[in-house]
N, C-alpha and C positions, 0 to 999 in steps of 0.2 A: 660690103663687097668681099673683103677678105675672109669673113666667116664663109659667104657660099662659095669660092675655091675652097678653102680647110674641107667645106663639107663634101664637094665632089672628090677630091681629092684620098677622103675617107672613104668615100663610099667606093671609090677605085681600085683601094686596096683590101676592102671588105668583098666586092666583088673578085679580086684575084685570088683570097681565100678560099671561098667557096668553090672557083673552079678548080684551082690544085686539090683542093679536099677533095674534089668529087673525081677527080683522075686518080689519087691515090686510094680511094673506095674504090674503084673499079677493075683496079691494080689489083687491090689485096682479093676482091671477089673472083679475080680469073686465075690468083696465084701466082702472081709478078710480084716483085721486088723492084718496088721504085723508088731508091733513096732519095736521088734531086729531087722528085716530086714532094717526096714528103718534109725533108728539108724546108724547101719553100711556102709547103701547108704552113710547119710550122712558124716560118719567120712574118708570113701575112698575118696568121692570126692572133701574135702577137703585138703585131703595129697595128692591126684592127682594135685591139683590146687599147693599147697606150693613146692611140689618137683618139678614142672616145673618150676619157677623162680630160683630153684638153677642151674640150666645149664647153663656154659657159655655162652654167645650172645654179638652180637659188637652192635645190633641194636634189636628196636622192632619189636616182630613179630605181625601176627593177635591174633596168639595164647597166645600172653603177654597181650593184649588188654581184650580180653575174661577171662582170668585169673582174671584182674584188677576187670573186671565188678563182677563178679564172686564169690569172694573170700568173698567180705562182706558181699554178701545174703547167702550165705551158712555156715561165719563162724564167723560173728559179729552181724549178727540182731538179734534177737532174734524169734526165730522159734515156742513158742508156742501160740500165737495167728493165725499164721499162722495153726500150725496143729490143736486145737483147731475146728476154721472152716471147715478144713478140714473134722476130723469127724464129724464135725453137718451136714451138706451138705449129708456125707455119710450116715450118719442113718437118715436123711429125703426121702433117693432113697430106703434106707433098708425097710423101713415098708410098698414099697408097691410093 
């Protein structure tokens, strides 16, 4: 019983991922600047990533691999020279 809460639960927030992703995708396609949005990308798709390792498993899956890969670009690098670029790039497409 407590694993299928954990898992909806998961799945909850794996779902909030994808929809903040797919508003900050549509943000960055019209040329908007949407920090909370993508703040929030970020913070789901790290608890997407963290709450998947908590599931029992006898073995690695692809999905533990991805995770591994995962985990430190999204929640140990440090992200603002990354977005930094990001908006320079964007307001060099803005101005013309």
């Amino acid at each position: 019983m407590i694993l299928r809460i954990y898992t909806i639960i998961h799945t909850l927030i794996s779902l909030a991922a994808i929809f903040t992703g797919l508003i900050v995708l549509f943000g960055m396609l019209s040329g908007k600047r949407l920090d909370g949005w993508t703040k929030w990308f970020l913070i789901t798709a790290v608890a997407t990533t963290v709450t998947g390792f908590l599931f029992p498993f006898s073995w690695f899956h692809t999905s533990h691999w991805l995770g591994i890969i995962s985990l430190p670009v999204l929640a140990f690098c440090d992200l603002r020279p990354l977005l930094a670029a990001s908006r320079w790039s964007l307001a060099l497409d803005l101005r013309r």
